[in-house]
N, C-alpha and C positions, 0 to 999 in steps of 0.2 A: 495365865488367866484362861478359865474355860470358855472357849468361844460360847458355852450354850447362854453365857451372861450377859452378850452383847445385845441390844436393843434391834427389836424388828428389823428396823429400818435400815440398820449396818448391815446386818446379815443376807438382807437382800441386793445392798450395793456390792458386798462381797460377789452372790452367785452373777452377779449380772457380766461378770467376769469370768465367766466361766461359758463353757458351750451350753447350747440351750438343753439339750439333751444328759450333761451332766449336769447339771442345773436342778432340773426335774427329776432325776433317780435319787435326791437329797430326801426326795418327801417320805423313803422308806428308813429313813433315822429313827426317827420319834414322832409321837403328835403334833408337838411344837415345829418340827420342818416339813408336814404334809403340806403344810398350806402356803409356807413362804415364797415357794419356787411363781406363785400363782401373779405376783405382783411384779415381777421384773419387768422392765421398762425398755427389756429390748428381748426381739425373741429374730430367733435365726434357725430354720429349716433347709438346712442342704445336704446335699445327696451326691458326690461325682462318682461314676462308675462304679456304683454299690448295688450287686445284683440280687440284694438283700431285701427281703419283704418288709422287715421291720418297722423300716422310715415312716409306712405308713401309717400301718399300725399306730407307730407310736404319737404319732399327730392326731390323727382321729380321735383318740381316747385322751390325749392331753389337752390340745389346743381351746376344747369347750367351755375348760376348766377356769383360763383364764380372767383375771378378775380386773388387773390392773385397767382404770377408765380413759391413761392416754400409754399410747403404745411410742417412747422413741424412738425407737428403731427395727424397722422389720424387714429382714433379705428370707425370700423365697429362690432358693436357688435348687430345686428338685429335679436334676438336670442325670440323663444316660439312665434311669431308672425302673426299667420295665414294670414294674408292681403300684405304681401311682397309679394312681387313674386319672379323668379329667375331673371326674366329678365333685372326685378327694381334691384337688387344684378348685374349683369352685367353690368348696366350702369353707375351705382355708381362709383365701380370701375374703367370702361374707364374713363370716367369725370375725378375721384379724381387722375389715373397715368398720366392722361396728363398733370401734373404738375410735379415737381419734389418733392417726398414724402422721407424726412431724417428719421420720426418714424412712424413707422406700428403697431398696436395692433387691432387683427383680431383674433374673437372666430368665430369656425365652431362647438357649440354647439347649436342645433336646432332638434326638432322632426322634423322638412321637411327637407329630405336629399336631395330635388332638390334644395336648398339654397348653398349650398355646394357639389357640386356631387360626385366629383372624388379630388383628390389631384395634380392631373396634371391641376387643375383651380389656386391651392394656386401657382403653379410654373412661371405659363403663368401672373398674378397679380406680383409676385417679377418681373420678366423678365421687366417689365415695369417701373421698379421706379432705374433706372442706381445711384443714389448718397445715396440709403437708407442705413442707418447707427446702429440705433436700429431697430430690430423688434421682436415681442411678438405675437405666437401661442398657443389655446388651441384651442385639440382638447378630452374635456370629454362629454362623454357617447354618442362620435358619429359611430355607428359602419356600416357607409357607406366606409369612412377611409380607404383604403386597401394597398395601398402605397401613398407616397409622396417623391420631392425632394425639400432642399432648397440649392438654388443656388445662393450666391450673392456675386460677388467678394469685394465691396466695405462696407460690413456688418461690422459692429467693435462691435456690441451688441448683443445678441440672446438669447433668453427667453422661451422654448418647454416644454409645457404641455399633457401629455399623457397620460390619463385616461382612463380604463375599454374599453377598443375599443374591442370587440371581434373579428373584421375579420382583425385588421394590421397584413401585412405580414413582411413591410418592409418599412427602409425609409434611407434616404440620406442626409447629410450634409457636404457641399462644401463650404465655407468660409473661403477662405487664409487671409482676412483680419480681422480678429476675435479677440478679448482682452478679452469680456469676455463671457462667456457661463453660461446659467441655462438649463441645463434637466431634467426631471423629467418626467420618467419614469414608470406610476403604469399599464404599459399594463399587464392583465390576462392572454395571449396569447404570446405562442414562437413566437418571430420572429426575425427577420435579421436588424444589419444599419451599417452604413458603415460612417464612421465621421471620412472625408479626413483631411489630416494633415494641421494644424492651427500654423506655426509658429511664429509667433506673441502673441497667447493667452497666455494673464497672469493672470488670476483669473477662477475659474470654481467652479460649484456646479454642482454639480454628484447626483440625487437619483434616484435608479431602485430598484422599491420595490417587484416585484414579482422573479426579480431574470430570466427572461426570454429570454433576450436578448442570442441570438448565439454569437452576435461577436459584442464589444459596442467600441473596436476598441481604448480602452484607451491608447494605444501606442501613437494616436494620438495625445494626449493635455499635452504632455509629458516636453511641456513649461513656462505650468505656475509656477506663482510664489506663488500662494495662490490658498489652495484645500480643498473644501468641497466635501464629498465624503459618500455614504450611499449605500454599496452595497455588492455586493456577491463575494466571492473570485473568482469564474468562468469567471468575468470582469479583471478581474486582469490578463494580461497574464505573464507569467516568462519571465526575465528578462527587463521589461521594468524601466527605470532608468531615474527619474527626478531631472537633475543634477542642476535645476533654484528653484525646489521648497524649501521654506523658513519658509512655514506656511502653515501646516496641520493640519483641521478638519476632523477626521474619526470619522464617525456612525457604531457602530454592533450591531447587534442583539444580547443577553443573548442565544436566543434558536437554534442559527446557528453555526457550527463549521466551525469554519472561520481562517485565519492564515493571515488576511490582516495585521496584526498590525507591521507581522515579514517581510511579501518582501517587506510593505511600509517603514519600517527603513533602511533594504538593501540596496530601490532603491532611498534613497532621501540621495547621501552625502553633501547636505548644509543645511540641516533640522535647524532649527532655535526653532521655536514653535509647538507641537506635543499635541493638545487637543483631547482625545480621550473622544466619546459622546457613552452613552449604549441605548441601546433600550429597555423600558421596556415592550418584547411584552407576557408574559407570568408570572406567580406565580414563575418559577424555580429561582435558586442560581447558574445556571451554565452560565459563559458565552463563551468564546471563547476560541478554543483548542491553545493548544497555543505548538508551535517547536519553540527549540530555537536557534537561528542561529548557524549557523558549526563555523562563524567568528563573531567580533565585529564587527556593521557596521559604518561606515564611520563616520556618523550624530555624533555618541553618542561619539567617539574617538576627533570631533573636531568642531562640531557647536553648536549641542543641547541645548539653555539657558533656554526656559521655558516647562515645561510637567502638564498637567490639565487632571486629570482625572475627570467626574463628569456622571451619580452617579458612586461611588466607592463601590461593596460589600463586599469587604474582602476575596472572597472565594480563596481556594489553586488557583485556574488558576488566578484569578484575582493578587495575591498577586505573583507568581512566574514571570509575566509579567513585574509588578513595582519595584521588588524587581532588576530585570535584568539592567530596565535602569536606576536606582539608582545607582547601582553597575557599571555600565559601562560608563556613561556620564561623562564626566572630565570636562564639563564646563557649568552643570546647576546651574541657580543663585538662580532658582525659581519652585517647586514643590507643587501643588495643587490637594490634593483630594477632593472629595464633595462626605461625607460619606450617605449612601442611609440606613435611622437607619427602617424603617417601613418595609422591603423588603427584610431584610434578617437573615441568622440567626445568626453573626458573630458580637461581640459585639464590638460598636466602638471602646472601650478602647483596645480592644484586635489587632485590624485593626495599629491604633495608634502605640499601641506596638511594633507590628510584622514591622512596617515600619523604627520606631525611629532604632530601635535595627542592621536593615538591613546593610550593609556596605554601604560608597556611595563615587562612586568615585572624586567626586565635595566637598573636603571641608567648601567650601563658599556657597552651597545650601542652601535655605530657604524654612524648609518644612512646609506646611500650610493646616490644617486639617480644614476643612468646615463641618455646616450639613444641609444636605436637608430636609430642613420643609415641 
């Protein structure tokens, strides 16, 4: 069958499949494909380490053209570029919000910080796109970056990338209409954010690796119902209580004295799933200090079904940790360790031992001992 038979509409879900830039060289086919490229419904402009003028060119004289009235998807990634300008970066943008834009993927990584100047550009760029629904920020190894807000009532997705920035002070997130959130956090530098309450959010990934943040404001996402989480007990503040969460992923560190493991049992009484991840950032056998709660908490009295520990080292803190919610969980079905045999000095058989032998208050648990190759 000759493609040229198939209906506008196919031919355009076809190119939308294609890069944008091969997409748009179609319009020199025929009359019939001058104009198709005009309506796709996702346009994508990136540039990495292309010392080529073209990029711009080619945007300039295309992007005007564009006819489609809602844009699904648009990543501006014009990043190591020298032949962009800013100016060319401002107009793009007007152009691409004078439509209505559902998905946003915008990197501010560039040695030319006039590409990106201030963070009050990323604000004034959202303020334009009223129906935007996902969006996706990084900002690594840009250290013009000093604040920024993101403001979007009608946001249900968010994706923040924060990397080695050395001058952020501070930054803001305002999204009542939020489900789910990524942050990711590796700024090297104290600073401040303020992440307004999200009642709606039901899934989150949490990672702050430097531990930096004053105030990360986790009271606020205190709705989900599934949490990944990789951070510092100083995020944590006392008494915060997630009475929706169901399924918890915790990251710690071995070489951090941390007591996350104890006010996240606390603060979750409808805990369901409880995978606790190690970090192996160091040679030590020690991993986290561990108090053991004054009371039994809620979770392990009356939801608790699956606990995965992985890797497992065996050591006293590690083993007085699992030995607790063995002993206290009355209705797990199912118990996973994933022994770490290269890393530590605690031999599995003995790991094994010390677990089988433990008391547990779940008769019908199934313990299952893994090894990490």
């Amino acid at each position: 069958m000759d493609i040229n038979g198939l209906p506008d509409d196919l031919l355009v879900k076809i190119l939308s499949f294609l890069p944008t830039e091969v997409a748009v060289s179609t319009c020199v086919l025929s009359k019939r494909w001058e104009f198709l490229w005009m309506w796709l419904p996702n346009l994508e402009f990136e540039s990495h380490w292309d010392p080529r003028p073209g990029l711009g060119d080619f945007i300039n004289k295309k992007l005007p053209l564009h006819r489609a009235p809602v844009i699904e998807t648009l990543r501006l990634h014009p990043n190591w570029n020298p032949h962009i300008k800013p100016e060319d970066i401002k107009r793009w943008i007007e152009i691409a919000v004078s439509r209505y834009v559902r998905e946003l993927d915008i990197s501010y990584y560039s040695e030319n910080e006039n590409l990106f100047p201030t963070g009050k550009s990323l604000q004034q760029l959202l303020s334009g796109c009223p129906v935007l629904e996902d969006l996706s920020v990084r900002f690594p190894y840009n250290d013009n970056i000093r604040e920024f807000t993101i403001s979007v009532p009608s946001l249900q997705i968010l994706s923040l990338l924060l990397h080695m920035n050395g001058n952020l002070n501070r930054y803001e997130i305002d999204t009542p209409s939020l489900k789910y959130l990524k942050l990711v956090d590796w700024n090297n530098r104290e600073h401040y954010s303020l992440i307004k309450n999200m009642p709606k959010l039901r899934e989150a990934y949490v990672d702050v690796g430097y531990s930096n943040l004053k105030n990360l404001m986790i009271g606020s996402i205190t709705s989900v119902k599934r949490l990944t989480i990789c951070s510092s007990e100083g995020s944590y503040g006392d008494g915060c209580v997630f009475k929706e969460l169901e399924q918890l992923n915790l990251c710690v560190c071995r070489n951090k004295s941390s007591n996350l493991i104890g006010k996240f049992l606390k603060g979750s009484p409808n805990l369901r799933v409880l995978d606790i991840s190690v970090m192996k950032i160091d040679n030590r056998n020690d991993m986290v200090s561990w108090n053991q709660p004054s009371s039994v908490p809620e979770c392990l009295l009356s939801s608790l079904q699956i606990f995965n520990w992985s890797p497992y080292f065996g050591t006293p803190q590690d083993r007085d940790i699992a030995v607790y919610i063995l002993k206290n969980a009355r209705y797990l079905k199912k118990t996973t360790f994933l022994a770490d045999t290269w890393d530590t000095v605690v031999p599995k058989l003995q790991m094994i031992k010390e677990l089988r032998l433990s008391p547990r208050a779940s008769s019908t648990c199934e313990l299952v001992f893994a090894e990490d190759l």
